[in-house]
C-alpha positions as CSV (number, residue, x, y, z in Angstrom):
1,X,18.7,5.0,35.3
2,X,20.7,7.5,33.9
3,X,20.2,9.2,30.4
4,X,23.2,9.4,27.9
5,X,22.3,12.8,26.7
6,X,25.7,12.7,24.4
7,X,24.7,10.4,22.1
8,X,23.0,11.3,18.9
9,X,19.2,11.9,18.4
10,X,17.5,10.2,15.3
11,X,17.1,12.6,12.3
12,X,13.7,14.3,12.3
13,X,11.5,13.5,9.2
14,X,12.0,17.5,7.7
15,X,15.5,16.2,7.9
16,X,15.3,13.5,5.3
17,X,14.6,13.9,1.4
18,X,11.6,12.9,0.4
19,X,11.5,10.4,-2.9
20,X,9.0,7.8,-3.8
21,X,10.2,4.9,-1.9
22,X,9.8,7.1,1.3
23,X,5.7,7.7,0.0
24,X,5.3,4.1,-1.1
25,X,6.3,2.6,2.1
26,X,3.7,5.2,3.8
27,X,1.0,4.2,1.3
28,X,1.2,0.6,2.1
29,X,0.3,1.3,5.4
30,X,-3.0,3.8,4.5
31,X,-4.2,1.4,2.1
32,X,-3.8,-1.9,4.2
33,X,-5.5,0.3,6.7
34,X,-8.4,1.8,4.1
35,X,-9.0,-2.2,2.6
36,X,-9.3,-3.3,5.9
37,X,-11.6,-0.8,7.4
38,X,-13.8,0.3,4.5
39,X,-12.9,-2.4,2.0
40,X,-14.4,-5.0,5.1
41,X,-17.3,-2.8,6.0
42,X,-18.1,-2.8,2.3
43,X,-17.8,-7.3,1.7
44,X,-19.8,-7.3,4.7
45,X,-22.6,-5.3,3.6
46,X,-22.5,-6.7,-0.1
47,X,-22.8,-10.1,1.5
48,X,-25.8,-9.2,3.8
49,X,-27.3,-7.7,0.9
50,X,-27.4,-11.1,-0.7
51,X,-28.2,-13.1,2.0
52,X,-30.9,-10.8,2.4
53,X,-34.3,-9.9,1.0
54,X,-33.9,-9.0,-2.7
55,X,-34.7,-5.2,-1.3
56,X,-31.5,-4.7,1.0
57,X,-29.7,-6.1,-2.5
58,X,-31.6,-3.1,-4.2
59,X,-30.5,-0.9,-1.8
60,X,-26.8,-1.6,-2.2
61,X,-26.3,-1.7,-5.8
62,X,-28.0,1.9,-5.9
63,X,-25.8,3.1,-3.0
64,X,-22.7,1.1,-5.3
65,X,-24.1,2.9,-8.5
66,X,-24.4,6.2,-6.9
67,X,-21.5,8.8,-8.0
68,X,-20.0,8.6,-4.4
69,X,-20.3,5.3,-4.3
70,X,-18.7,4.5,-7.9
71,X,-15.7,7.2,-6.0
72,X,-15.3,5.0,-2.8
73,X,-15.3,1.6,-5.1
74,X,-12.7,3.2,-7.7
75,X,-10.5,4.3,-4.8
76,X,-10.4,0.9,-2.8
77,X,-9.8,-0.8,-6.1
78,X,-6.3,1.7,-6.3
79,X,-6.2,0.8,-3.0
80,X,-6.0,-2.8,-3.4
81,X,-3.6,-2.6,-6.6
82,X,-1.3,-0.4,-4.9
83,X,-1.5,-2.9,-1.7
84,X,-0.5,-5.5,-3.6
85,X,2.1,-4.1,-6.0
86,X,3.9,-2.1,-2.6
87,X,3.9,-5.8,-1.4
88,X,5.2,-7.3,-4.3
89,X,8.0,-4.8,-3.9
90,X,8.6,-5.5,-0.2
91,X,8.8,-9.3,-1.1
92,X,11.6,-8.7,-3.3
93,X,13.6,-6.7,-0.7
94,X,12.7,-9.1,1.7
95,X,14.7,-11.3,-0.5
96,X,17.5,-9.7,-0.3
97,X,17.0,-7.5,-3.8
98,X,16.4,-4.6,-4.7
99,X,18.0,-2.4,-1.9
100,X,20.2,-0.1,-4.7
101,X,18.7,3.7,-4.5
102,X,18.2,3.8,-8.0
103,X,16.2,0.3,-8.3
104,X,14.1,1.5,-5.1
105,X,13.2,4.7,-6.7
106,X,12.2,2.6,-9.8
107,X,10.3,-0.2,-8.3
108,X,8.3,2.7,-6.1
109,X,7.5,4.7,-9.1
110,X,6.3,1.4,-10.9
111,X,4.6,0.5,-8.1
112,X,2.5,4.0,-8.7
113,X,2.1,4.1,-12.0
114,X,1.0,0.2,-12.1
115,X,-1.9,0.7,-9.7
116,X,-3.3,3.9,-11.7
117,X,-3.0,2.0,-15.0
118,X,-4.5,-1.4,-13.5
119,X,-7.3,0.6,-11.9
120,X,-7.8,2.5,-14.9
121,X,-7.8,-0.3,-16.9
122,X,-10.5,-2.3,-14.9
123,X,-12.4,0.2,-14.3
124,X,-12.7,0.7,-18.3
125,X,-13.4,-2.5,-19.0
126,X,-16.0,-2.8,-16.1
127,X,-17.8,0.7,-17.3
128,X,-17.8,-0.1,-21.1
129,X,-18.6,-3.8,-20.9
130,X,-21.5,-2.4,-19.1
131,X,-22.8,0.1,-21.5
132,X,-22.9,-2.6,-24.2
């Protein structure tokens, strides 16, 4: 088969402008990819733990409680707001709304700024109710 080399090639990325929507729709993909990896390896292990002898429970909530650990449960808690809120997003396009450059930019940068404030805020309430 013959190749049409006179039609045109698709734009290369450095072509396009970046803007939000163009990050959002990339960080859906990472953080379905993060909850399902990580997030799975970490229900699976939690699970164990309690299925287990009380020591393997002991040994996950100091591996949880540990800095690093408190850092990967923080991060797959953002990931799982902005998951959720990218797909939220995506439903209303898929609806038919939504598809305006202005209201995509919007709905992106809400998408953003709602994970960080939902993670911040239950991640707050988790630390301080703690501390009581």
């Amino acid at each position: 088969m013959a190749r049409n080399t006179s039609r045109p090639l698709s734009p290369h990325l450095t072509i396009w402008r970046w803007g939000p929507h163009m990050l959002v729709s990339i960080l859906h993909r990472a953080t379905g990819m993060a909850l399902s990896i990580a997030g799975l390896a970490l229900l699976t292990w939690w699970l164990l733990a309690l299925s287990g002898p009380s020591a393997g429970y002991d040994d996950f909530a100091s591996a949880a409680g540990h800095p690093l650990g408190l850092l990967v449960l923080i991060g797959l808690t953002w990931a799982f707001f902005q998951h959720t809120l990218s797909g939220i997003r995506h439903l209303i396009m898929d609806v038919g709304a939504g598809f305006e450059l202005k209201t995509n930019k919007s709905m992106a940068i809400a998408t953003i700024v709602g994970s960080a404030l939902l993670t911040a805020g239950l991640w707050a309430y988790l630390l301080l109710s703690d501390a009581k």
